[in-house]
Legacy VTK file of the C-alpha trace (Angstrom):
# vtk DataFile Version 3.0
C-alpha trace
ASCII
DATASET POLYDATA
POINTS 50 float
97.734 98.681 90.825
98.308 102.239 90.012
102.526 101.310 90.738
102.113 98.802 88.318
100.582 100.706 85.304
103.100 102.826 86.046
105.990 100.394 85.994
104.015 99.086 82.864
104.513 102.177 80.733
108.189 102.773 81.915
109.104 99.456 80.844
107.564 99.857 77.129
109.067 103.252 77.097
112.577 102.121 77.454
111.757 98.916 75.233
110.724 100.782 72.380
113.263 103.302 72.959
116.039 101.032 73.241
114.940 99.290 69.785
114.739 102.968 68.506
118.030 103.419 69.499
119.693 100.685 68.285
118.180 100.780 65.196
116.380 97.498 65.015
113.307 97.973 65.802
111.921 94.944 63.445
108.642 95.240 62.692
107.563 91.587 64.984
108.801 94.133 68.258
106.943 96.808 67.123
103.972 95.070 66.761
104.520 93.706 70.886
105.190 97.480 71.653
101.784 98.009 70.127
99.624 95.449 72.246
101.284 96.300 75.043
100.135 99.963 74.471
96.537 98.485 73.228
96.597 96.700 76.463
97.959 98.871 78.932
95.095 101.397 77.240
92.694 99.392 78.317
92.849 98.593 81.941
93.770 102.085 82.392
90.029 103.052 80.814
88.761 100.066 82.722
89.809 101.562 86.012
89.032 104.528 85.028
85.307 104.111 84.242
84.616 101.266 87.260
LINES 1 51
50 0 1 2 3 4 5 6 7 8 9 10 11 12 13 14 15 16 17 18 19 20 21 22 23 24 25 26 27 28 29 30 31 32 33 34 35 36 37 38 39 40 41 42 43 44 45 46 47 48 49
């Protein structure tokens, strides 16, 4: 589970770096990099606290 999380926040890493990169980060992909981060967030306190 741990591997995952951690697979998780690699992956958004290089997505919103990529769109940082390439200069088109639109605002719909930025919004997805957001819930992902809202997400991810939230199992990790989830785990965390059970």
């Amino acid at each position: 589970a741990v591997g995952i999380l951690l697979l998780w926040g690699v992956w958004v890493f290089s997505s919103i770096y990529r769109g940082w990169a390439t200069r088109n980060l639109a605002a719909p992909a930025a919004a997805v990099a957001a819930a992902r981060w809202a997400v991810l967030f939230m199992i990790m306190t989830f785990m965390l606290l059970s």
